[in-house]
C-alpha positions in Angstrom: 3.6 21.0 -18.9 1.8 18.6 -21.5 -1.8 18.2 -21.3 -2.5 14.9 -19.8 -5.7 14.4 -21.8 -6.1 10.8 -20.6 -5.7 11.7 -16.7 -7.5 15.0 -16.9 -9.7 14.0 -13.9 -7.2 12.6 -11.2 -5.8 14.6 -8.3 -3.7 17.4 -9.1 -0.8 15.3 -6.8 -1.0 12.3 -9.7 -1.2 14.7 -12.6 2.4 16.2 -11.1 3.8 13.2 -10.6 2.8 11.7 -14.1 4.4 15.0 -15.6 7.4 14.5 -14.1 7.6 11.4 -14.8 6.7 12.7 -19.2 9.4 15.5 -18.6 11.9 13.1 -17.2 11.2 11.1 -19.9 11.0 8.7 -18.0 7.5 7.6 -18.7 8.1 4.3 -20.6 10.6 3.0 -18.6 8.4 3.0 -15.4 5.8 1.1 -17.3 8.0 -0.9 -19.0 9.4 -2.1 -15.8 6.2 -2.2 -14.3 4.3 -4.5 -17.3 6.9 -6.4 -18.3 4.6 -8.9 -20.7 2.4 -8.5 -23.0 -0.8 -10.6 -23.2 -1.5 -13.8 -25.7 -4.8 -12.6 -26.2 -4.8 -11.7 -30.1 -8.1 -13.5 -32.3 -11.8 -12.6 -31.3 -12.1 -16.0 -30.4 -9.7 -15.7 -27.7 -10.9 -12.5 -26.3 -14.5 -14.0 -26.5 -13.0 -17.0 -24.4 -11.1 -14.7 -21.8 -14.0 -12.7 -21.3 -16.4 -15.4 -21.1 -14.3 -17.0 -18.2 -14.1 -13.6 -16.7 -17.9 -13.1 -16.4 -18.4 -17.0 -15.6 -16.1 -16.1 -12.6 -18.0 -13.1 -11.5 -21.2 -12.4 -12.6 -22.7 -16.5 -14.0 -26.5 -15.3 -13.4 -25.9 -12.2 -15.7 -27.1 -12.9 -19.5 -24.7 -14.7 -21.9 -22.7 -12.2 -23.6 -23.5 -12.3 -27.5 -20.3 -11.2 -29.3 -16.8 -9.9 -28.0 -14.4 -8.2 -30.1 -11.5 -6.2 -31.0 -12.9 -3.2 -33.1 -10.0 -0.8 -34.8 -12.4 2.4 -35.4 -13.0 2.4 -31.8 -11.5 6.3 -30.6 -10.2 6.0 -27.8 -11.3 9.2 -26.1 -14.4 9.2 -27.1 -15.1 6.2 -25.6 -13.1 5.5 -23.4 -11.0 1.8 -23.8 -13.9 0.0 -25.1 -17.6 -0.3 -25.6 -20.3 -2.3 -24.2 -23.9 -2.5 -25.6 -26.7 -4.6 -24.3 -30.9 -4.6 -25.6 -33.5 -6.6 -24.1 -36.9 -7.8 -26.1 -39.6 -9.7 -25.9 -39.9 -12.2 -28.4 -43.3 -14.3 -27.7 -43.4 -14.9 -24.3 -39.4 -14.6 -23.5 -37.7 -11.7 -22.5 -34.0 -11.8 -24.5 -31.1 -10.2 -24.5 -27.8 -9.0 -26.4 -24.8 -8.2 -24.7 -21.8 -7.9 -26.6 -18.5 -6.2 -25.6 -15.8 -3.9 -28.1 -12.5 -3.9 -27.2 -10.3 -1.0 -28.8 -7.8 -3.1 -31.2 -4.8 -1.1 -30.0 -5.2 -3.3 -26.3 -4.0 -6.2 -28.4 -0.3 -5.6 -27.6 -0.8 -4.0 -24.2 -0.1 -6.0 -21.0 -2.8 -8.3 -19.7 -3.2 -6.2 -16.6 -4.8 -3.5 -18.7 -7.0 -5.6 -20.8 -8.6 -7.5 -18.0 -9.1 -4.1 -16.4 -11.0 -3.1 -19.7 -12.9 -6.2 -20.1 -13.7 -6.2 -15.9 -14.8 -2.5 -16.6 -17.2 -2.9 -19.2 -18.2 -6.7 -17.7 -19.7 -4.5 -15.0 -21.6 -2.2 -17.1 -24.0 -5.2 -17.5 -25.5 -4.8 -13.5 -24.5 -1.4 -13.0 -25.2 1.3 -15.8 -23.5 4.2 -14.1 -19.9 5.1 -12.9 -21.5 4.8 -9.5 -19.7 3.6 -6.1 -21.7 0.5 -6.7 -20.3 -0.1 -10.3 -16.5 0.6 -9.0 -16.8 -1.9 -6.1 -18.2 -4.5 -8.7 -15.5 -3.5 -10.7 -13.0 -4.1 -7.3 -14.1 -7.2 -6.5 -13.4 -8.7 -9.9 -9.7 -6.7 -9.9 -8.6 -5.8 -6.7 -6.3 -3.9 -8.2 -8.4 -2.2 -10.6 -7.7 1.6 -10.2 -4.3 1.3 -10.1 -4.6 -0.5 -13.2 -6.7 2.1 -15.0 -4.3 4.9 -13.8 -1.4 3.0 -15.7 -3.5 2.2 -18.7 -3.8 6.2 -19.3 -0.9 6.4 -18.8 0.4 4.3 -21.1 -2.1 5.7 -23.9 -0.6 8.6 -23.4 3.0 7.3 -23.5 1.6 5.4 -27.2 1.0 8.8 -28.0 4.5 10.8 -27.6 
């Protein structure tokens, strides 16, 4: 069976079934089906915009976010579907901050399910630092569909991949 690098950590019950699905070849088609469109979402500007909207929705007494982006030397593996960073300091008597999101540049022709599970994702690393139960119910009440999504996003990095 092929190593399903992107799904490693699931149940052994989903890691059959998505091999099946790769042996069957079969893979595309499901998603295909499944995520018809593809999302508009193309300039920094716009994802700036999307995400801002996202985090207005969800989390408005959070900081501002400083800069969102699509970044091509992202590696997907290594982390993960995109990157967050955020640094507070003091300047005089004010505390500020810099939170800025990365978005791997290969999400720009994905469907817009998997980009707003990216950008909810790393939207919720700003309150919650960990992959904790606290972080993946943040991350559930901003996509209720969220690990569904994130299942079919790995999968479909690794159907990119074939």
């Amino acid at each position: 069976m092929t190593t399903l690098k992107y799904i490693a950590h699931y149940s052994e019950q989903i890691q059959t079934q998505a091999g099946l699905l790769i042996s069957q070849g079969r893979l595309g088609t499901y998603l295909e089906k499944k995520y018809p469109d593809l999302h508009q979402i193309q300039s920094d500007k716009a994802l700036y915009q999307y995400v801002t909207e996202l985090k207005n929705q969800y989390m408005r007494k959070s900081s501002p976010l400083s800069q969102v982006s699509y970044d091509s030397k992202l590696q997907i593996v290594k982390h993960a579907l995109g990157l967050h960073t955020y640094q507070s300091r003091v300047q005089g008597n004010k505390l500020k901050a810099h939170n800025s999101i990365k978005v791997a540049a290969l999400f720009k022709s994905a469907p817009p399910e998997f980009l707003r599970m990216i950008v909810v994702h790393e939207l919720a690393h700003f309150r919650e630092k960990e992959h904790n139960k606290a972080f993946y119910q943040l991350c559930c009440h901003m996509e209720p569909d969220y690990h569904q999504f994130e299942l079919d996003t790995r999968l479909w990095l690794h159907w990119r991949e074939q």
